[in-house]
LUMMI-591108 format. One record per residue: x, y, z of N, C-alpha, C in turn; residue number from 1; residue in one letter. Coordinates in pm, whole numbers, plus 32768, in hexadecimal, padded with zeros to 4 digits. Layout:
<sites>
SITE   n_c1   n_c2   n_c3   ca_c1   ca_c2   ca_c3   c_c1   c_c2   c_c3   num   residuo
SITE      X      Y      Z       X       Y       Z      X      Y      Z   NUM         A
...
</sites>
This chain:
<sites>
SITE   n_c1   n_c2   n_c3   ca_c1   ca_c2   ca_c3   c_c1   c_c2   c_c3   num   residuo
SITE   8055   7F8B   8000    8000    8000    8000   805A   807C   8000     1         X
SITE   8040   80EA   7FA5    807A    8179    7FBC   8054   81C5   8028     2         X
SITE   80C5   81F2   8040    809B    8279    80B2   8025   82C1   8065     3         X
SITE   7FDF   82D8   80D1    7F62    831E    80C5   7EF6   8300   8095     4         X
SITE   7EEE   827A   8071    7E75    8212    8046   7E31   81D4   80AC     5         X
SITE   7DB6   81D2   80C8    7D86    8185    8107   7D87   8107   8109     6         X
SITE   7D59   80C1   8182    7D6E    8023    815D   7D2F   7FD2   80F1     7         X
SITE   7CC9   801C   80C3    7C79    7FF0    8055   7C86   8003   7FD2     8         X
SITE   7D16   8067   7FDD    7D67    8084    7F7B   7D26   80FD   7F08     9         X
SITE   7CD3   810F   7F47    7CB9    81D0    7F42   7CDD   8229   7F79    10         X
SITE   7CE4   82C0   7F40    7D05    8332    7FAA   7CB9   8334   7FFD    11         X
SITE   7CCC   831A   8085    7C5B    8360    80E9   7C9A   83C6   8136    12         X
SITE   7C70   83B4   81B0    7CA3    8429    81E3   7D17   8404   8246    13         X
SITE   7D86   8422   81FD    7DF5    83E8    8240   7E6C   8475   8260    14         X
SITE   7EA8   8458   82DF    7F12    8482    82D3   7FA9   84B7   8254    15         X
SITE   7FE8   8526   824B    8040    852B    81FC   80B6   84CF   8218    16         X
SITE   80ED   8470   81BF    8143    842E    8205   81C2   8479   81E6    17         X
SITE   8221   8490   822E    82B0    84DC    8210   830A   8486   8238    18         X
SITE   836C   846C   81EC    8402    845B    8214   8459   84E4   8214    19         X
SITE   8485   84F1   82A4    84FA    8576    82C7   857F   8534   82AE    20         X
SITE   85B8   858D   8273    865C    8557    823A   86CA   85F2   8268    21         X
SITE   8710   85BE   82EB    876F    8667    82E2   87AE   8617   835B    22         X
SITE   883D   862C   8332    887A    8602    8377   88BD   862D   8431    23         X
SITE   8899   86AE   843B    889A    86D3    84B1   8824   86AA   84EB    24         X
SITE   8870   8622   8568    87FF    85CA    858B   877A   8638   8609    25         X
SITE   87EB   8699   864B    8771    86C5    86B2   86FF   8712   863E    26         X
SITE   8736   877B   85FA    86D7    87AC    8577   8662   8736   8544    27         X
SITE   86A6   86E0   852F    8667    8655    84F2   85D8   8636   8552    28         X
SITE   861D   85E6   85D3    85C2    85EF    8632   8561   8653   8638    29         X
SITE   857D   86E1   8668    851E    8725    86A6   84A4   8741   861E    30         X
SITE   84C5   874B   857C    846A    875E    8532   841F   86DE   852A    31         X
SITE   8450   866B   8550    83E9    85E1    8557   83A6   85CA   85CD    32         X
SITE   836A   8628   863B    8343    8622    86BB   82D7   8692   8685    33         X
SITE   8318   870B   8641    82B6    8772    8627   8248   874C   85AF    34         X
SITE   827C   870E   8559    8237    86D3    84E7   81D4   863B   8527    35         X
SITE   8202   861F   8562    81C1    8597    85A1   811D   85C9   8600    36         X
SITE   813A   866F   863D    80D5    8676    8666   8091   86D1   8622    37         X
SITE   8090   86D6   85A1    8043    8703    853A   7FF6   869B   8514    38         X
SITE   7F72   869F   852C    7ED9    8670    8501   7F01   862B   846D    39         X
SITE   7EF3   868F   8433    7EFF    8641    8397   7FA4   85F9   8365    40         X
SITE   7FFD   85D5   83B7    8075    8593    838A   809D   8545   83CA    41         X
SITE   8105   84D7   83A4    8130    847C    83E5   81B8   8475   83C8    42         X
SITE   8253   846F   840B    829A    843B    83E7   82D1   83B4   83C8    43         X
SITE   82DA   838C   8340    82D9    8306    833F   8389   82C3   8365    44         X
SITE   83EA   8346   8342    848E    82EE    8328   84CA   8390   835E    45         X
SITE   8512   8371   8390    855D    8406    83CD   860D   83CF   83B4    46         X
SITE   864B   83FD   8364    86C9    83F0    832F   8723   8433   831B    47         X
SITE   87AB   8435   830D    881B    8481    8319   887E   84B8   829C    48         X
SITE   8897   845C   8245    88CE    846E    81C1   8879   8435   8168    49         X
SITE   8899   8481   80E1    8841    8466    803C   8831   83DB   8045    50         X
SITE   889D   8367   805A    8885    82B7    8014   8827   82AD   806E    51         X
SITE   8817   82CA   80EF    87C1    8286    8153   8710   82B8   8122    52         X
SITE   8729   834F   80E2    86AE    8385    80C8   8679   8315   8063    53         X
SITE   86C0   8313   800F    8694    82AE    7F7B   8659   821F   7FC7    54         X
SITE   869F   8202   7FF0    8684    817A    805F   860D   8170   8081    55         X
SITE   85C3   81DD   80F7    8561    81F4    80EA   84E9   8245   80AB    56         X
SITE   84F7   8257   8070    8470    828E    8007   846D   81D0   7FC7    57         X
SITE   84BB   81C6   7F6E    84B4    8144    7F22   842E   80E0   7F89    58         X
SITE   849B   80DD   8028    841C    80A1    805C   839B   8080   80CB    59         X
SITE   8378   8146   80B9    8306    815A    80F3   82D7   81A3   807E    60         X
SITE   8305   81E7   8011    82BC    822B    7FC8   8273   8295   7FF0    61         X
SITE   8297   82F6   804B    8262    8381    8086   821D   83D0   801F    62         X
SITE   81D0   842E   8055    818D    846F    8018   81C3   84E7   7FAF    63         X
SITE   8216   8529   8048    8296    85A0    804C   82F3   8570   8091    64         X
SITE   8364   859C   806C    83D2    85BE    80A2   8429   8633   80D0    65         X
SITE   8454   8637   815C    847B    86C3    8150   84FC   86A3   8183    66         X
SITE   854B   8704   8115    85EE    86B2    8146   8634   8771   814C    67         X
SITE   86D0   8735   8183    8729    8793    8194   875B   8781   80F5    68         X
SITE   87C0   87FF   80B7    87E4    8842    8049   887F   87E5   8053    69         X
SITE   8894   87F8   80DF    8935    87BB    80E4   895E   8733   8138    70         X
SITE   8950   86EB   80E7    8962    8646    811E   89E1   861B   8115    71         X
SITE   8A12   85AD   815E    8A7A    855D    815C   8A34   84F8   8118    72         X
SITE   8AC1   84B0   808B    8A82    8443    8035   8A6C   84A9   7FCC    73         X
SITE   89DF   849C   7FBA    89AD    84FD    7F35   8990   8586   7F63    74         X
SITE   8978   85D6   7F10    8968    8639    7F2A   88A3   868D   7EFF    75         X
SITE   88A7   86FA   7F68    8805    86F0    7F17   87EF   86B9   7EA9    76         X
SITE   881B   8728   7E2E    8829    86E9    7DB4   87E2   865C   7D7B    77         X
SITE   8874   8610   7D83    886A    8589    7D70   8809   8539   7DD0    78         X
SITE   87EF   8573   7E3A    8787    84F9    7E91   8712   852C   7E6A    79         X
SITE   86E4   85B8   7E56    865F    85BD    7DF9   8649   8588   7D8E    80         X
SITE   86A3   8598   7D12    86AE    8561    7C9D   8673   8473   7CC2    81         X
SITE   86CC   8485   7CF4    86C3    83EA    7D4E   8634   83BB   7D5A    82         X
SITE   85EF   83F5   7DDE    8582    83F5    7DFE   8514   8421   7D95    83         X
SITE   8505   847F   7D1E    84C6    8474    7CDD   84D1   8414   7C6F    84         X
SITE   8557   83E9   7C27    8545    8369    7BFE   8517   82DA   7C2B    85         X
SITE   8531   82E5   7CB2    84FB    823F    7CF1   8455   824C   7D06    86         X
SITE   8426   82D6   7D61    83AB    82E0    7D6E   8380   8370   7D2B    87         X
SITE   8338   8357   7CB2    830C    83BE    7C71   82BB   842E   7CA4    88         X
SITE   8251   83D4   7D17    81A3    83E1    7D60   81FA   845C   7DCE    89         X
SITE   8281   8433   7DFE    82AC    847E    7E6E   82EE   852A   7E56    90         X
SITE   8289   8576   7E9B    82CA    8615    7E8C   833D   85F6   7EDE    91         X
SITE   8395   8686   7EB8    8406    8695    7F0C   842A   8743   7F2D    92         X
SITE   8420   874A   7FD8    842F    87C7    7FBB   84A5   87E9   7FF3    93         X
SITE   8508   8826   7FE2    858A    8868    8017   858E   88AD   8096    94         X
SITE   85E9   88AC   8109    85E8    8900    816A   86A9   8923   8176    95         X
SITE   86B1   8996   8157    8715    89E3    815D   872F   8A2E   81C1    96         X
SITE   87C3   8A26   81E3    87F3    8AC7    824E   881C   8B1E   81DD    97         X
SITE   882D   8ACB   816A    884D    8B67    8125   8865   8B36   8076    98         X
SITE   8855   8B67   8021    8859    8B24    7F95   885C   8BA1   7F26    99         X
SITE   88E2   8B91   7F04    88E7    8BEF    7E66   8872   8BE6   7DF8   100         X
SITE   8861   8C2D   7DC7    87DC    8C35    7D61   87FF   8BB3   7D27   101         X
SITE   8894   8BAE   7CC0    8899    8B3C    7C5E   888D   8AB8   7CCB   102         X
SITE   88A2   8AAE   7D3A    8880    8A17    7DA4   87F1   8A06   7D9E   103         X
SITE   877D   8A6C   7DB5    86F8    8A7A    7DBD   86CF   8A4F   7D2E   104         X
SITE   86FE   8A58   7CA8    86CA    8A65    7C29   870F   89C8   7C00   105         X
SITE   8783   89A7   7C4A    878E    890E    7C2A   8747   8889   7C84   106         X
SITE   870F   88E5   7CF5    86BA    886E    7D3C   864B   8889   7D13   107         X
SITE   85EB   88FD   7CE2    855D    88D4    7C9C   8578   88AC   7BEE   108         X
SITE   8607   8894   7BF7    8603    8831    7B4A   8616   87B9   7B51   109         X
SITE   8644   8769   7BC4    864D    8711    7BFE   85AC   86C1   7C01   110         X
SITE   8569   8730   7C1D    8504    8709    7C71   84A7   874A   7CD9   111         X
SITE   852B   8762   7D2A    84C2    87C2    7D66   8452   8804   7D76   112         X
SITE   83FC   8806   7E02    8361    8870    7DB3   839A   88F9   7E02   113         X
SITE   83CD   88CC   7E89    83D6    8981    7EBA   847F   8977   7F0B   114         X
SITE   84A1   89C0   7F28    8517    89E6    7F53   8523   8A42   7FD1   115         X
SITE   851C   8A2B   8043    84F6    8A89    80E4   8571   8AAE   8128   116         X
SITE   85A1   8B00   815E    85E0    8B1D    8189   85F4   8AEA   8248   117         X
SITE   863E   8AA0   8281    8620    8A67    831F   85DD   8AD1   8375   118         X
SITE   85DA   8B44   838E    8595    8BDC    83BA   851D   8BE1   839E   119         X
SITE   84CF   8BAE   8357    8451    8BB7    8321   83EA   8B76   83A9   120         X
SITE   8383   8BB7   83CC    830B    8B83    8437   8324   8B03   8409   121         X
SITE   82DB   8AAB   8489    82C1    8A1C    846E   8236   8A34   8418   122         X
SITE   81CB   8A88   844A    8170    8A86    83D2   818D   8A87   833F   123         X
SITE   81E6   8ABD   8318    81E7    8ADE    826B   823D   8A63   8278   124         X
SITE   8280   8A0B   82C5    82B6    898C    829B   8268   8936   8268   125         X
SITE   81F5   8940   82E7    818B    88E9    82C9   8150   8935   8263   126         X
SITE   811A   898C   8257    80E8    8991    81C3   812D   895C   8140   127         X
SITE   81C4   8973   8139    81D4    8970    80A7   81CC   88AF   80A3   128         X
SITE   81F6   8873   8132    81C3    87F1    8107   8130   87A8   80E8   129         X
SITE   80A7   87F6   8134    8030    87F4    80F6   805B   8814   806C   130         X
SITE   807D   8874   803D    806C    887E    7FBE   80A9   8839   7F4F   131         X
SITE   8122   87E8   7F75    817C    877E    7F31   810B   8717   7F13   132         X
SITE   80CE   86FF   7F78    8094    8697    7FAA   7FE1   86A9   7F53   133         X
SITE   7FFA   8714   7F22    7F4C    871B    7EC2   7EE2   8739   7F3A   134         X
SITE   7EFB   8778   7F99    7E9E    87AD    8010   7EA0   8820   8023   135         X
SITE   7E47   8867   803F    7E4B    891D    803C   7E2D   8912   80E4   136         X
SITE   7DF4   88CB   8127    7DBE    88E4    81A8   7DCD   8885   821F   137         X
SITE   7DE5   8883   8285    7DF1    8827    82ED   7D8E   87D9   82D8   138         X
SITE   7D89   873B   82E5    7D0A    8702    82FC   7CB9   8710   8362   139         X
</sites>
């Protein structure tokens, strides 16, 4: 079954499933505690470098993904590029401390849908992943 299918293997009303990928583990942690007690999401895989990200998407198949820009292993880049070749269905959205225009314009060619800066409210986090995710509104 895909993330976000019901057991009956329709959309119902399910949770967003996310895999978090950033290798600064307390960062890591504290956005999978804050996201966990968000109503509409679930963390499914919370990970540290790009191979491990690929690893899991392949096998939970998340909805979204919200990863760091600068990984050990691959790099945004290549682990978006990655993740949209293995799972097509899966958005991916970027979380940056900081990114040159041409870094921002090679991760939404990659793939990418949005690109955030780490400073950004946890709300507009959670939004731009509702919106990866084909949801405009909390369930």
């Amino acid at each position: 079954m895909k993330a976000g299918e019901s057991p009956s293997g329709g959309q119902g009303v399910t949770p967003i499933d996310v895999v978090l990928v950033e290798d600064n583990e307390i960062f890591r942690e504290t956005l999978e505690l804050l996201l966990d007690v968000t109503p509409d999401m679930r963390v499914v895989a919370a990970v540290g470098d790009g191979p491990a990200a690929l690893d899991a998407c392949r096998r939970v198949e998340p909805n979204v993904v919200l990863m760091d820009y600068r990984l050990p292993g691959l790099d945004g880049v290549e682990t978006t590029a990655g993740i949209r070749a293995a799972c097509p269905e899966t958005a991916v959205v970027v979380l940056t401390a900081a990114a040159e225009p041409e870094e921002v314009d090679a991760l939404l060619d990659a793939g990418a849908v949005a690109c955030l800066t780490k400073d950004r409210e946890l709300d507009e986090i959670v939004g731009a992943i509702r919106e990866a995710a084909g949801r405009d509104a909390p369930l």
